[in-house]
C-alpha positions as a Python dict, from the first residue, in 0.01 Angstrom:
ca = {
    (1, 'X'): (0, 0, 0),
    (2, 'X'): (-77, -59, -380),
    (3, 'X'): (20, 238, -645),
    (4, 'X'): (-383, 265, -684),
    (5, 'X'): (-398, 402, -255),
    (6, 'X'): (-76, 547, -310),
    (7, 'X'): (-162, 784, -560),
    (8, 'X'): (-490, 848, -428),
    (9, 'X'): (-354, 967, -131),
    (10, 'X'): (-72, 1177, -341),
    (11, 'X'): (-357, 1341, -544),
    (12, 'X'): (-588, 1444, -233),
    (13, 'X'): (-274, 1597, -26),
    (14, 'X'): (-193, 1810, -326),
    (15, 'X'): (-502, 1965, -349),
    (16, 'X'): (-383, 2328, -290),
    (17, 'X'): (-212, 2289, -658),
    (18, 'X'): (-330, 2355, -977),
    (19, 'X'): (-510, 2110, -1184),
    (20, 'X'): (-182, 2091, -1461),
    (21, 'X'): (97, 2086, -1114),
    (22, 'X'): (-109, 1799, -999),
    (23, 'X'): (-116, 1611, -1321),
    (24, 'X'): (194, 1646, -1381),
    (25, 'X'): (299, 1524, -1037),
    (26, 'X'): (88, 1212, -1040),
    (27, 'X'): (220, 1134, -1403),
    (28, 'X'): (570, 1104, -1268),
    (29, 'X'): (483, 896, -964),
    (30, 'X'): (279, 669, -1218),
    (31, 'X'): (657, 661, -1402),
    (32, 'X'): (788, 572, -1061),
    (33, 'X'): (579, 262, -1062),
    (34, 'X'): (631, 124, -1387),
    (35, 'X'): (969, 134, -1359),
    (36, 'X'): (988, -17, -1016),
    (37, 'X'): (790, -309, -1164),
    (38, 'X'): (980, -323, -1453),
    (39, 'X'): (1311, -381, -1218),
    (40, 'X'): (1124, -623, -1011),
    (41, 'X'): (989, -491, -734),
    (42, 'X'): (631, -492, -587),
    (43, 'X'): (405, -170, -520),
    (44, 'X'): (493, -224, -110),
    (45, 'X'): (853, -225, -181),
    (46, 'X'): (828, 91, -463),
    (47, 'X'): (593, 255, -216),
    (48, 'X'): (844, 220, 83),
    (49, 'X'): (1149, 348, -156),
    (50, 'X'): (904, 665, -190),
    (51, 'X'): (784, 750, 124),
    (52, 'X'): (486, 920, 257),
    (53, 'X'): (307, 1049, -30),
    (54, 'X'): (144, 1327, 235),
    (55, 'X'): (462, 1419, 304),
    (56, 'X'): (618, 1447, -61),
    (57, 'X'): (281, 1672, -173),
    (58, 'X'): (356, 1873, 162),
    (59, 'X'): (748, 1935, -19),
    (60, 'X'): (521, 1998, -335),
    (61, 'X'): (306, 2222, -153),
    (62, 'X'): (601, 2411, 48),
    (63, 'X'): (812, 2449, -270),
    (64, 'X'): (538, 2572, -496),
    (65, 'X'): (670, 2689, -812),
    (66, 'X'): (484, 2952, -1080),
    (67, 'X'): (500, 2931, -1460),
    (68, 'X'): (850, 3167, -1460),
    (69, 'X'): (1020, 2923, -1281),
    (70, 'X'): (1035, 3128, -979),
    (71, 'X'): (1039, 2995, -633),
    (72, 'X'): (753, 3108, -405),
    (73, 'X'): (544, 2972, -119),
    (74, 'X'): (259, 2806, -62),
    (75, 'X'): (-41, 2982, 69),
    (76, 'X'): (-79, 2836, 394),
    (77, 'X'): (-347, 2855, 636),
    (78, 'X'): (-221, 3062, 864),
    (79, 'X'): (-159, 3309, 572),
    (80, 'X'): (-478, 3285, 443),
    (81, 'X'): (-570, 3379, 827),
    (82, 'X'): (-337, 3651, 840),
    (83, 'X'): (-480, 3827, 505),
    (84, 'X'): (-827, 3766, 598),
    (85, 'X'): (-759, 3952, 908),
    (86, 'X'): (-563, 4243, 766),
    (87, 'X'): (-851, 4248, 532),
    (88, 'X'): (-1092, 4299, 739),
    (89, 'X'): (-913, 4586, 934),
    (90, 'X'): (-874, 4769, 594),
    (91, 'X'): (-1265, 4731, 559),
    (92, 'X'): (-1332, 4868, 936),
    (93, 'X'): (-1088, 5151, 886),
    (94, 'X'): (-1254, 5232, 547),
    (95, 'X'): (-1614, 5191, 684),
    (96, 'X'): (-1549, 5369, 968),
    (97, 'X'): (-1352, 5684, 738),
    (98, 'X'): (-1545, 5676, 458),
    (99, 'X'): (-1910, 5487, 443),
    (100, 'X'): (-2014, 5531, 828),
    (101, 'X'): (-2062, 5942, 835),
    (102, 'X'): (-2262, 5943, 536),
    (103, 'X'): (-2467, 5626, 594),
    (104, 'X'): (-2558, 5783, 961),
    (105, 'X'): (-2629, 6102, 777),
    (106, 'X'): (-2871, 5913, 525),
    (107, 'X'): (-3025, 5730, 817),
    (108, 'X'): (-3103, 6065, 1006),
    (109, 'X'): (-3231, 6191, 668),
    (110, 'X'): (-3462, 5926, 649),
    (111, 'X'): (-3600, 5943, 988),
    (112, 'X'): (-3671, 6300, 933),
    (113, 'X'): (-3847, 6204, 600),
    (114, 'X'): (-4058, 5976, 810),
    (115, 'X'): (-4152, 6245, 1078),
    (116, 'X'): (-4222, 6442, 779),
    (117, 'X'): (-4468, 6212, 636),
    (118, 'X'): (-4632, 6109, 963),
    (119, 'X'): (-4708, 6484, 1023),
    (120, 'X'): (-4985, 6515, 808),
    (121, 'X'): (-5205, 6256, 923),
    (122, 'X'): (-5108, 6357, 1269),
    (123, 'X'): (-5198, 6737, 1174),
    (124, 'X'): (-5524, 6612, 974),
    (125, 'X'): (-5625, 6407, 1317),
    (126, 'X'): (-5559, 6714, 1507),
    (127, 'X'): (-5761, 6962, 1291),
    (128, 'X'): (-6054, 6676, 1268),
    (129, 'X'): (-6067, 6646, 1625),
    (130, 'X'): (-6071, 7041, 1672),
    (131, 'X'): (-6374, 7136, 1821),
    (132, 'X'): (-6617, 7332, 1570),
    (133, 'X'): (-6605, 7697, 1769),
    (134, 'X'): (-6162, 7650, 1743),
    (135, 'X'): (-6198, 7565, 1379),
    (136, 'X'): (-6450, 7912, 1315),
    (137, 'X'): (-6219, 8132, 1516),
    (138, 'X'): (-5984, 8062, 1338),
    (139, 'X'): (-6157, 8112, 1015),
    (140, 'X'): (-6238, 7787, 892),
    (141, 'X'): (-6574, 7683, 804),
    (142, 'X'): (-6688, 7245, 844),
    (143, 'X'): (-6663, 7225, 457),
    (144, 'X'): (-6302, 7347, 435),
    (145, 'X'): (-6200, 7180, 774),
    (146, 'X'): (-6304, 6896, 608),
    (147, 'X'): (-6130, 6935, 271),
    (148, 'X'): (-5816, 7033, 484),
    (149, 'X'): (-5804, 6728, 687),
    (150, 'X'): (-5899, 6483, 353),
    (151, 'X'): (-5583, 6703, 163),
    (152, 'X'): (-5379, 6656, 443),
    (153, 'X'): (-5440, 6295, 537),
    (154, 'X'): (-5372, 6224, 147),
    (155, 'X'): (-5070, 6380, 138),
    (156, 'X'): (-4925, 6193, 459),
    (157, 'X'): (-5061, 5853, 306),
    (158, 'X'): (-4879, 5918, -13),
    (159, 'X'): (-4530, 6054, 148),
    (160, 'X'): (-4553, 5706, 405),
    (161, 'X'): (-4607, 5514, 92),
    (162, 'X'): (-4283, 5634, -78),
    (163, 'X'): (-4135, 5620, 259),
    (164, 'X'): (-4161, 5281, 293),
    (165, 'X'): (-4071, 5244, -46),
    (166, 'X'): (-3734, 5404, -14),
    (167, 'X'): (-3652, 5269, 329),
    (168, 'X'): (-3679, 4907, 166),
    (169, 'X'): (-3443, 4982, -56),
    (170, 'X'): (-3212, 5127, 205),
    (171, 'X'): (-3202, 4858, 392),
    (172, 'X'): (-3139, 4654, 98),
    (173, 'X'): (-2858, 4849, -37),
    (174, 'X'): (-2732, 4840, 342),
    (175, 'X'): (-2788, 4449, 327),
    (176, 'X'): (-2579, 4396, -25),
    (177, 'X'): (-2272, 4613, 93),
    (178, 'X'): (-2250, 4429, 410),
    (179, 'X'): (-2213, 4078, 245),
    (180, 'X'): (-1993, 4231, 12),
    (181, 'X'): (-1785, 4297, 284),
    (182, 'X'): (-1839, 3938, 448),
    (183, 'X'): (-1784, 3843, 79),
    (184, 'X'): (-1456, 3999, 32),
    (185, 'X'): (-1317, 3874, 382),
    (186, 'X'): (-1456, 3472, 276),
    (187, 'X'): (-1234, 3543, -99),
    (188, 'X'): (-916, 3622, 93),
    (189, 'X'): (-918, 3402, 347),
    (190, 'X'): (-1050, 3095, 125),
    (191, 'X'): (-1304, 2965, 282),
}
């Protein structure tokens, strides 16, 4: 293996470190090399004195080390994993405490804004359709039948206009906070 393979394999197994940890790892392994070559020895022989450079960014890696000098470990998969998954419970137990009673309270509020719309065209079809001696009993003459169904079918386009209006934006609002969530879990676990 020459020192060109050997550090590209160094630098793509210590990927999980920062930028400056990495450079600074790769700068001393270049060291490594010159001085082997300076004693005598060929990039086989300095490369075999080494070792696997997987393994020696896995130590790297395992042995992680902050700014303060401080010991602490590596992030590892199965950590990543474990947060996403505690994570996610948080989000259920919070969803299901906090976000679902009101959201199924909005929903049923909507649905009764939408019966409330559709009832004036239904109640302007209804009074249309009323036979002519119905409408007269009950004190109605074919001028204000008519006005009454035109006022009433207005009103009931208008309120299903603003209907759909806000339900759009329901479901959008509802669309956002779910990939928030979905969001949130990707962040944690890393993906």
């Amino acid at each position: 293996m020459t020192e060109k393979q050997f550090l590209k394999k160094l630098a793509k197994a210590l990927n999980r470190l920062s930028r400056r940890e990495r450079k600074e790892i790769l700068a001393d392994y270049e060291e490594h090399f010159r001085a082997g070559r300076q004693a005598g020895k060929t990039d086989q022989e300095i490369c075999d004195q080494l070792g696997d450079p997987v393994e020696i960014a896995q130590d790297f890696v395992d042995n992680e080390v902050d700014n303060s000098g401080v010991e602490r470990p590596a992030t590892t998969a199965a950590g990543h994993t474990l947060a996403a998954v505690l994570v996610t419970m948080l989000l259920i137990l919070f969803n299901m405490i906090i976000v679902i009673g009101p959201f199924i309270g909005l929903v049923g509020g909507l649905i009764g804004c939408w019966c409330a719309g559709l009832a004036p065209l239904f109640s302007s079809w209804i009074l249309l359709t009323t036979s002519a001696e119905t409408a007269q009993a009950a004190g109605l003459n074919s001028l204000s039948q008519y006005t009454a169904v035109a006022g009433m079918f207005a009103a009931g386009v208008f309120a299903i206009a603003m209907l759909v209006l806000v339900s759009r934006g329901f479901v959008w609002l509802t669309a956002k906070y779910v990939k928030f969530n979905v969001g949130l879990v990707r962040r944690v676990k890393g993906v």
